[in-house]
C-alpha positions as semicolon CSV with decimal commas, in nm:
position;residue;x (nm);y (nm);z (nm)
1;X;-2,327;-0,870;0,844
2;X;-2,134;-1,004;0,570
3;X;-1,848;-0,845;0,480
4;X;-1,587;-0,951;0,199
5;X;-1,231;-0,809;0,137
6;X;-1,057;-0,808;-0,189
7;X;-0,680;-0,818;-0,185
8;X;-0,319;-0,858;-0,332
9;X;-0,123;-0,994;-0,068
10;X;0,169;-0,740;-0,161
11;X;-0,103;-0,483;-0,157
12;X;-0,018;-0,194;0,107
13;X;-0,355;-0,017;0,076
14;X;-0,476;-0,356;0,046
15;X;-0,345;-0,488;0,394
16;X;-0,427;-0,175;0,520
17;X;-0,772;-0,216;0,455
18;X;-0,731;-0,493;0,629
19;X;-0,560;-0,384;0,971
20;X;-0,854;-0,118;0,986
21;X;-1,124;-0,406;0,969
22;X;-0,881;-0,566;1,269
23;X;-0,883;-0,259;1,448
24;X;-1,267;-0,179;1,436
25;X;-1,311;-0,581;1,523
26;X;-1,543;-0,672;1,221
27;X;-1,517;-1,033;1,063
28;X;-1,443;-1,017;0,721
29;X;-1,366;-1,280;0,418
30;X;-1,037;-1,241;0,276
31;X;-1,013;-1,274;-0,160
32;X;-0,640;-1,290;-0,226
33;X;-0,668;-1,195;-0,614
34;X;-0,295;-1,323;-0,765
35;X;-0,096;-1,012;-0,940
36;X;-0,222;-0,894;-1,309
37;X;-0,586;-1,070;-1,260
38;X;-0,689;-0,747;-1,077
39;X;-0,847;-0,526;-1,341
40;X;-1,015;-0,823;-1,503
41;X;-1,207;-1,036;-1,199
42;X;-1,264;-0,766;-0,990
43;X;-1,475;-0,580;-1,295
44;X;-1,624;-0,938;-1,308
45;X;-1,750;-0,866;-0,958
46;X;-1,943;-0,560;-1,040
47;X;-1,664;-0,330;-0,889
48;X;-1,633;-0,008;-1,136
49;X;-1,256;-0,015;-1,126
50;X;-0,959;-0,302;-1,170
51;X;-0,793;-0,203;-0,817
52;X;-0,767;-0,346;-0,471
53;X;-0,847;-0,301;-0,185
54;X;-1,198;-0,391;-0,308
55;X;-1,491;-0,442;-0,028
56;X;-1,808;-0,546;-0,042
57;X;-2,075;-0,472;0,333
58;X;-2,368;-0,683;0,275
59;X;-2,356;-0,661;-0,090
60;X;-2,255;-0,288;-0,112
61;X;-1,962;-0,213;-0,291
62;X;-1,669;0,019;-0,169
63;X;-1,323;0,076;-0,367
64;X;-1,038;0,248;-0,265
65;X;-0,852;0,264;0,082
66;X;-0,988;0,639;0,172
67;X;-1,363;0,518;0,044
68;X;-1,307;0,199;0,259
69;X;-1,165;0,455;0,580
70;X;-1,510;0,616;0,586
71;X;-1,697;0,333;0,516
72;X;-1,546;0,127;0,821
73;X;-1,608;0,443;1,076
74;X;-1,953;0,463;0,937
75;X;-2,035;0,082;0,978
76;X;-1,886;0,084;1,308
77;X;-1,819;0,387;1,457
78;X;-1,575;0,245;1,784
79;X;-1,294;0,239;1,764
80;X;-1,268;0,565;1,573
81;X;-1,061;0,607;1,257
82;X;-1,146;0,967;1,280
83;X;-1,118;1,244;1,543
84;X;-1,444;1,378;1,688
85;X;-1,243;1,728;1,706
86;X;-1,324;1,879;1,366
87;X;-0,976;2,074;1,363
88;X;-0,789;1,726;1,445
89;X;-1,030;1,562;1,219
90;X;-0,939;1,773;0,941
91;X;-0,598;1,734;0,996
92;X;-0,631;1,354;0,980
93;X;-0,821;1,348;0,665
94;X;-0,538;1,586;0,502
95;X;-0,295;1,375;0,611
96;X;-0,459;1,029;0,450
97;X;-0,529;1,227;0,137
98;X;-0,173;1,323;0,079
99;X;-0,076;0,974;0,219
100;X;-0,321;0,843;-0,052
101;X;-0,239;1,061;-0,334
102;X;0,179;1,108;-0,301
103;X;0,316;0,864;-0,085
104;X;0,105;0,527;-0,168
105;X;0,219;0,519;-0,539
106;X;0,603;0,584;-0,500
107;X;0,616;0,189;-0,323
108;X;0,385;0,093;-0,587
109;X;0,558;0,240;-0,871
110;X;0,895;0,108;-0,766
111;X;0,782;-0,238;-0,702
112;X;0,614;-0,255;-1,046
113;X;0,906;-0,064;-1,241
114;X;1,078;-0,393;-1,095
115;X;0,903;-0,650;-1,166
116;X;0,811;-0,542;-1,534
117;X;1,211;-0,555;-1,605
118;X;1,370;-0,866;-1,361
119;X;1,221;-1,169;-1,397
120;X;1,409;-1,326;-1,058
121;X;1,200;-1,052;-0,889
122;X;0,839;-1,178;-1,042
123;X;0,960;-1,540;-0,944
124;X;0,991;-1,399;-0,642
125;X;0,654;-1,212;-0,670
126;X;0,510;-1,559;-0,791
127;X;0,613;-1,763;-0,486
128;X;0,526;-1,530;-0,241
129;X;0,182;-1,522;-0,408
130;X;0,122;-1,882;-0,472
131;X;0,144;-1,871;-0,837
132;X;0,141;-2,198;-0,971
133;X;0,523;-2,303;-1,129
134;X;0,648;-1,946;-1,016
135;X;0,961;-2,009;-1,220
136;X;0,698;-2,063;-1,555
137;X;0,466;-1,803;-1,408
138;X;0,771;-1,528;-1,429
139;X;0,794;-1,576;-1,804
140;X;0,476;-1,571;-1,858
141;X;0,408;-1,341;-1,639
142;X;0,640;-1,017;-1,826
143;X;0,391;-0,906;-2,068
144;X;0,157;-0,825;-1,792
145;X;0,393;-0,686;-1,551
146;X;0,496;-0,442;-1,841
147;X;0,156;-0,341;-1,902
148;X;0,052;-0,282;-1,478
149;X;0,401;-0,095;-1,520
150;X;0,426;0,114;-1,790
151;X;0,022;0,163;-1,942
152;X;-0,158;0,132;-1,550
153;X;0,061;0,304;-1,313
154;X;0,319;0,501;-1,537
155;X;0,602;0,378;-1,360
156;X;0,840;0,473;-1,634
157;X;1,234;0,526;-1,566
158;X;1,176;0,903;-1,550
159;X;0,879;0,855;-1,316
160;X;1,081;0,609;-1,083
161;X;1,364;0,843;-1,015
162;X;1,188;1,149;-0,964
163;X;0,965;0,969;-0,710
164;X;1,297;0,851;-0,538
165;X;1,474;1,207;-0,576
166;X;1,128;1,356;-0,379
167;X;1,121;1,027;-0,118
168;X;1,339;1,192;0,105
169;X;1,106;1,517;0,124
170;X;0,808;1,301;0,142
171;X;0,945;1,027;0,434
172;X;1,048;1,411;0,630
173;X;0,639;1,504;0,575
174;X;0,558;1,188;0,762
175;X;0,789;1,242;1,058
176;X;0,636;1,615;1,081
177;X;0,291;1,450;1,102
178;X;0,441;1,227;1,389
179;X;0,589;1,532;1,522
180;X;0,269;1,707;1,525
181;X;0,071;1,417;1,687
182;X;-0,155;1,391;1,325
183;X;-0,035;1,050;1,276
184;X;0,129;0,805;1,544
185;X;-0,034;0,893;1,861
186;X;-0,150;0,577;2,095
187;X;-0,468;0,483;1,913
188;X;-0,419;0,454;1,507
189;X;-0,613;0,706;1,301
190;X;-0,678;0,605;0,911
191;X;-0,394;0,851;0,821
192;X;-0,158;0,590;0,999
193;X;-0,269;0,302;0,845
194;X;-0,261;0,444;0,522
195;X;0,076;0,591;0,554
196;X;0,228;0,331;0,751
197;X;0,195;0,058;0,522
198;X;0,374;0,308;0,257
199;X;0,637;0,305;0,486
200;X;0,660;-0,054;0,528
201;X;0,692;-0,144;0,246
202;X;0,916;0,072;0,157
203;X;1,140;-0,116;0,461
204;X;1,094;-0,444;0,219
205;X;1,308;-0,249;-0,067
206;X;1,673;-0,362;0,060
207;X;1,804;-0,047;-0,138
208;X;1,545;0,195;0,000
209;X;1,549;0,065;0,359
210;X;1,833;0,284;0,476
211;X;1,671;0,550;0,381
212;X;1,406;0,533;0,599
213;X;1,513;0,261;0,900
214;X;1,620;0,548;1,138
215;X;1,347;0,754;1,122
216;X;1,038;0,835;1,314
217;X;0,842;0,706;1,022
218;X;1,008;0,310;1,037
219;X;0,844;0,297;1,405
220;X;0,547;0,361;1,302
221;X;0,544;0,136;0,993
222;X;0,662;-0,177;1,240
223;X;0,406;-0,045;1,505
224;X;0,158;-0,041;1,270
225;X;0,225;-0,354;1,070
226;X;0,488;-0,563;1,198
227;X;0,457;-0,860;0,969
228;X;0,399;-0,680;0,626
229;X;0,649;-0,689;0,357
230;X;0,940;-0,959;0,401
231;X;1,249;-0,823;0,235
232;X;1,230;-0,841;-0,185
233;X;1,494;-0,832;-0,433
234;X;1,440;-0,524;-0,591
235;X;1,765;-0,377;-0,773
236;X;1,767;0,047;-0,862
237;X;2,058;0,187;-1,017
238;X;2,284;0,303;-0,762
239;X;2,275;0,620;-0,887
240;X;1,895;0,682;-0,848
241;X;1,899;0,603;-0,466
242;X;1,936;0,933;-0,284
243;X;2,191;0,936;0,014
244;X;2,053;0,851;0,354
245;X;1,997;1,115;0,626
């Protein structure tokens, strides 16, 4: 079986596409795609859109971390990703929707919002990357960020606050799924590894992290994925950053 993985390594769906491939104990090939060369090589692949996490199961393609869920249990059934309790697995698959469809862009928005506007932030990007002459590669680098920012994932001002004015709301939602043993239970479901690595990375935002360090939520992100998202030097109007619980 050969089985092929494309990534960003600042990618939280991405990596954890890649924890669930750990976790069901299949070999894969890691592509680390650099930032902004996305939409372009992976379309070059055959893959119908410009996003990661990208896979590929003996030449079949699969796109998308809740495709990728499904794809995994199918392939390789044990360990599950799923409950074989219809109720719990229904409760599961909720949970990775909304984890998919609210939660995963708000990290993802923030982070690009960033790195369209500071350029110490996509030097920072390019080292931890391996972009050739990251200092260079930043420059360079702006008109692209602006466009992944602004014309890909509508991370406008506007969009960036309200996302941070709702976090609070949201990171409650995923200690109410811990609460109600959906999500963080001894075995990891896909609904924790896709809202985990939200979480985490959201731990990596030094003025975000108090906002969720406390909570329910942070020890699942670390359970889940311990050695995701070193700290990065994302700045946010003060004023945007809601008050910690």
């Amino acid at each position: 079986m050969d089985v092929k993985l494309y990534s960003i390594s600042v990618s939280h769906p991405a990596r954890a596409a890649g924890l669930m491939l750990r976790y069901k104990g299949i070999d894969f090939e890691l592509v680390d795609l650099l930032p902004g060369t996305q939409r372009a090589l992976l379309r070059l692949h055959g893959f119908r859109e410009g996003t990661v996490p990208a896979m590929t199961i003996d030449g079949r393609k699969v796109q998308g971390s809740l495709e990728i869920s499904r794809a995994l249990e199918e392939l390789k059934p044990d360990p599950p990703l799923f409950p074989a309790d219809p109720e719990q697995r229904a409760a599961v698959e909720e949970a990775e929707r909304w984890g998919e469809a609210v939660l995963q862009p708000v990290p993802r928005n923030v982070f690009r919002w960033g790195v369209a506007r500071d350029r110490s932030l996509r030097e920072a990007l390019g080292e931890v990357t391996g972009v050739p002459a990251p200092a260079v590669g930043a420059v360079l680098m702006q008109p692209v960020a602006w466009y992944y920012a602004r014309i890909v994932s509508g991370a406008t001002d506007e969009t960036v606050r309200s996302d941070l004015a709702s976090l609070p709301g949201w990171l409650d939602h995923v200690d109410e799924l811990i609460a109600a043993g959906v999500i963080g239970g001894e075995q990891p479901n896909a609904a924790d590894f896709q809202i985990a690595l939200s979480v985490r990375l959201l731990l990596a935002f030094p003025p975000l992290s108090p906002l969720v360090e406390s909570r329910p939520a942070a020890e699942l992100a670390m359970r889940i994925a311990p050695k995701f998202g070193g700290p990065l030097p994302i700045k946010l109007p003060a004023e945007w950053i809601p008050a910690a619980v």
